[in-house]
N, C-alpha and C positions, 0 to 999 in steps of 0.2 A: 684059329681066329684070334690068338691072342698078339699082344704086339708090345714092345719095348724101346726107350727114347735113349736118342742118342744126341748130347748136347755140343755144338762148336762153337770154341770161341777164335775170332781174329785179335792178336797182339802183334800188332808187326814191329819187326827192330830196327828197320830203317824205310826211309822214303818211298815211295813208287808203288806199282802196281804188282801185287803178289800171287801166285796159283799153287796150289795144291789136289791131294785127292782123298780122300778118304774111302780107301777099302774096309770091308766085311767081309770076313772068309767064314763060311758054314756047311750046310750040310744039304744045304738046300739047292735048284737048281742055278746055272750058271752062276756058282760060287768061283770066286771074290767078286762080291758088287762093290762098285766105285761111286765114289758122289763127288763132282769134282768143285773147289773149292778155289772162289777169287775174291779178289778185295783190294782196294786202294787207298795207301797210306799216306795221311796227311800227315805233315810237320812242319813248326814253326822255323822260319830261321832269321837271326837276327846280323844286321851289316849297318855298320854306322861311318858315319862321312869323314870320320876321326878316329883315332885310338890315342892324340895326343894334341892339350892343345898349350902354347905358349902366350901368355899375356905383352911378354916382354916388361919394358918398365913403364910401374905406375904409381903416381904419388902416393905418399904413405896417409892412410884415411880418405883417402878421395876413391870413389868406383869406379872401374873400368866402366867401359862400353859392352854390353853383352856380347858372346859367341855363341853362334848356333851349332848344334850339333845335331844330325841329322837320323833318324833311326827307324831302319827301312826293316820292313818285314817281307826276307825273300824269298821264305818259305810258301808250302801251298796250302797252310795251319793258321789258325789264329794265333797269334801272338799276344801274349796276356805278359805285361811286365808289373808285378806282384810292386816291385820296391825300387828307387832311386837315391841312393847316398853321398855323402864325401866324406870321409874320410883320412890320416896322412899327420904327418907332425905339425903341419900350417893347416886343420882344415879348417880352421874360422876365417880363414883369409879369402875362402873360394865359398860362392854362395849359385845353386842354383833354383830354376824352376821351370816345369818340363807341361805337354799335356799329354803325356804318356802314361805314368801310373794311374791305377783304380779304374782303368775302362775295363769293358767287359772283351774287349780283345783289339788287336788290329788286323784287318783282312789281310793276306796273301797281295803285295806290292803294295800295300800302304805305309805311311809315317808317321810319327811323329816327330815333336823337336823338344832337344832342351837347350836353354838357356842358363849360361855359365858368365859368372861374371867375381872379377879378381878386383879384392879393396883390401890391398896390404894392410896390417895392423898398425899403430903408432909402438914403442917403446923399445927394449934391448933386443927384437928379435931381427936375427939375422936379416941381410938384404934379400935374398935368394928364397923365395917360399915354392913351396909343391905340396898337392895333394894327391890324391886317387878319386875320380867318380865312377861308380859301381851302381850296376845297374840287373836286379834279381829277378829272371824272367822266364818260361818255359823254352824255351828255346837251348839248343845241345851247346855247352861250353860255359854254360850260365855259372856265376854272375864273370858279364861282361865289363872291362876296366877301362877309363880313359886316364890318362897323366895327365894332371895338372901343374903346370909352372910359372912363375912369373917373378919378377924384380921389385919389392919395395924403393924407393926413390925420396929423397929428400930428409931434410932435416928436422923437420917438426911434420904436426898436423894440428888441425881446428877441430875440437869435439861441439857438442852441446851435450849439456852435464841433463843428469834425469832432471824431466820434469821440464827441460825449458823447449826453444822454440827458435825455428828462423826466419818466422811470419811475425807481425806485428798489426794491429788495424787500429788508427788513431782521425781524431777529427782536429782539424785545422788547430793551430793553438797548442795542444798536446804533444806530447814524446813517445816515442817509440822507443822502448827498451828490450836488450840481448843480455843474454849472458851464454858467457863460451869458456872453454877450456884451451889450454894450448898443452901439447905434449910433445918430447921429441923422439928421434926416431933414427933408427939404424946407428946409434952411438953417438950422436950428437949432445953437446951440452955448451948452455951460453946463453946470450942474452936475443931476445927476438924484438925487434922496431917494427912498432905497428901503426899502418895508413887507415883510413875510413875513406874511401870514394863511392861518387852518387846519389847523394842526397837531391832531390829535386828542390827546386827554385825557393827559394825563402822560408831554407830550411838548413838546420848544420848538422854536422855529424862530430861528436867528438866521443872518443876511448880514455877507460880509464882503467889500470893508465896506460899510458901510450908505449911503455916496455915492457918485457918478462923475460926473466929468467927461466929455462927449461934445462931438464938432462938431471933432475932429483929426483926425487922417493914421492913427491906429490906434483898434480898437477895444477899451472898454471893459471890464473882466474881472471877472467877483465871480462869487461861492460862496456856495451856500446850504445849511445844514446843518440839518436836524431831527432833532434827539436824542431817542429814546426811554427808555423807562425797564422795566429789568426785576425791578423790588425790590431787597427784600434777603433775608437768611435769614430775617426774621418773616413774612415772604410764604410761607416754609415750614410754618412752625409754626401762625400764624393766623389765622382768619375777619378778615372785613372789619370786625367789629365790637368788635375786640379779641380773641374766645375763642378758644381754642385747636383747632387740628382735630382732634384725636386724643382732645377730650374726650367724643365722643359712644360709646367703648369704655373709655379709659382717663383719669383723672383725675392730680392728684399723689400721693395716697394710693396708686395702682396704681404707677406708678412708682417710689416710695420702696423696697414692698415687691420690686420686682423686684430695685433697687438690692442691698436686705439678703441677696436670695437667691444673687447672682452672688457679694457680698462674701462670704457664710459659707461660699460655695463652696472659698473662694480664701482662706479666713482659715489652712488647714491649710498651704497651700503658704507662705504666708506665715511661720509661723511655722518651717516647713523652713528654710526660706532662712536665717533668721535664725541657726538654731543648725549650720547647716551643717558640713562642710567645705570644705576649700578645695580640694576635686577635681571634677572633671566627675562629673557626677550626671544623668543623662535626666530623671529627675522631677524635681528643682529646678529644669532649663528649662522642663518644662509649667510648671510652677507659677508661674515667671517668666510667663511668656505668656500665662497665665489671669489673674495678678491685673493684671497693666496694661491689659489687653482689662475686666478690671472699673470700672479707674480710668475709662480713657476714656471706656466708656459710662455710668459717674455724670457724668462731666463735660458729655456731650455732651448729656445729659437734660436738664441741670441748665442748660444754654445755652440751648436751646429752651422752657423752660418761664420761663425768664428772659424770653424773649420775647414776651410774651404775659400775660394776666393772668390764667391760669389757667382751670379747669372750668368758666367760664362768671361765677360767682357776681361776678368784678369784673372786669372789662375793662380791658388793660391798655396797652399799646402797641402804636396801630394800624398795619397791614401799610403800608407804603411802597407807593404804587399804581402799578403793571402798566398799560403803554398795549396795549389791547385789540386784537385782532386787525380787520384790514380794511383797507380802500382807501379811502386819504384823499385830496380836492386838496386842493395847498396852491400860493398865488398870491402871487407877487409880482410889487408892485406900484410902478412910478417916478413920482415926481411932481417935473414942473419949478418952479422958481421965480414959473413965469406960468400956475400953477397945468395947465400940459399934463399927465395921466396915460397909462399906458399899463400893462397887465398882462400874465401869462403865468401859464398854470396847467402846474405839475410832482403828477405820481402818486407816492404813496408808500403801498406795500403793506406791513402789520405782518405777520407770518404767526404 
């Protein structure tokens, strides 16, 4: 009645459906007993849409367009990819971003994809860039490689130096200010002529200054500023066609008469003052404070209606124009002597 264990393990070495048997030879009857032994081996396997991809040419400091790279698990295993790299004598030139890594696996014919994208560097490096993306996963042949290549292009680039910005948000009136870098690239060295276009409507753009030298030991510095515009006080007073805005209730004729009302108000205090004495007096200060609040506001009438050409009948002096609210680019643009260009678009929002 006694009995003893006997333990199996399945390790299988490659794919598919396995059998075995397991004999016991003894002493006992119908010795060698058999235990026959199956099992089905999973495994990952990994097939991608590429093993190499070419950017061709692309400005130096500007980013490509992403490629997709496709990573199909056509195994009958989860597929678990542990890590994704780049690597190569150019790898800061190739940047990607995938939803592959840190899942808890990919089923049997599922994918994922990375996203690969080529932004040549600026300076002495050669035109010709390559990397390697590598990719560390359970699957047989692991890590898997793809080539990366691509063509830097042009003679400068447009940086923005730490800390700055190619957004700006300004209200009417105010300036929008950049600051940028210029560097050159694939061997170039020289002078770079620089444009500002885009500015919306009653508004300017100017660089300072408007040329650089590249192809030294340091990089190039300019400023860009678009100045808006936020009238003046006829932008108060009126329409865009000259007429006044306050004409469609009150004309000059209405204002005149207000004028006379506030004066005959103030005409009694007035003549207090005049025959006064010379002691404090509580009413002769109202009466001080009512007729210069009178002055003022004939003056102040009389400023605004000045600016303008009245109730409509002549048109007078048109409003100084307001740059409109909204979000503009605005591009600037270098051009070398050997006619190379290169641009960079900056946001500026009016509010």
């Amino acid at each position: 009645n006694a009995n003893c264990v006997i333990n199996v393990t399945f390790d299988p070495m490659s794919p598919g459906t396995r059998s075995a048997a397991l004999s016991i030879a003894d002493d006992g009857l119908g010795s060698p007993q058999t235990v026959t032994l199956t099992g089905t081996a999973i495994q990952p396997d990994l097939s991608l849409s590429t093993t190499a991809v070419n950017f061709g040419n692309q400005a130096a400091g500007t980013p490509s367009s992403a490629v997709t790279i496709t990573v199909t698990n056509s195994g009958n295993g989860a597929l678990v990819v542990n890590s994704i790299s780049v690597a190569g004598s150019n790898a800061s030139d190739f940047t990607e971003t995938n939803n592959c890594s840190g899942s808890s696996g990919i089923a049997p014919s599922g994918t994922c994809a990375i996203q690969a994208t080529f932004k040549p560097a600026c300076g002495p490096t050669p035109a010709a860039r390559r990397a390697t993306l590598s990719l560390a996963d359970n699957a047989p042949g692991s890590p898997q490689s793809i080539a990366l290549t691509g063509t830097g292009t042009g003679a400068f680039c447009f940086l923005v130096p730490s800390g700055g910005s190619t957004s700006a948000t300004v209200a009417p009136g105010q300036t929008g200010s950049y600051a940028l870098q210029a560097e050159a690239a694939n061997g170039f060295s020289g002078d770079v002529n620089l444009a500002c276009t885009g500015a919306p409507s009653a508004a300017t753009c100017a660089l300072t200054p408007t040329t650089v030298n590249v192809g030294g030991s340091e990089l190039a510095a300019l400023q860009v500023h678009v100045a808006t515009s936020g009238g003046t006080v006829a932008n108060i007073a009126c329409q865009p066609d000259g007429t006044h805005r306050v004409s469609k209730w009150i004309d000059r004729a209405g204002i005149l008469v207000l004028a006379i009302i506030v004066l005959s108000f103030s005409q009694g205090g007035l003549a207090e003052i005049l025959r006064g004495e010379p002691h404090f007096d509580r009413n002769r200060v109202r009466y001080v404070s009512l007729y210069v609040a009178a002055l003022s506001l004939t003056f102040a009438l009389a400023l605004i209606l000045g600016a303008c050409g009245g109730s409509g009948a002549s048109p007078g002096t048109t409003p100084d124009p307001v740059t409109p609210a909204g979000m503009y680019p605005i591009t600037v643009t270098g051009t070398t002597n050997t006619g190379a260009s290169q641009s960079i678009t900056l946001s500026l929002t009016v509010q």
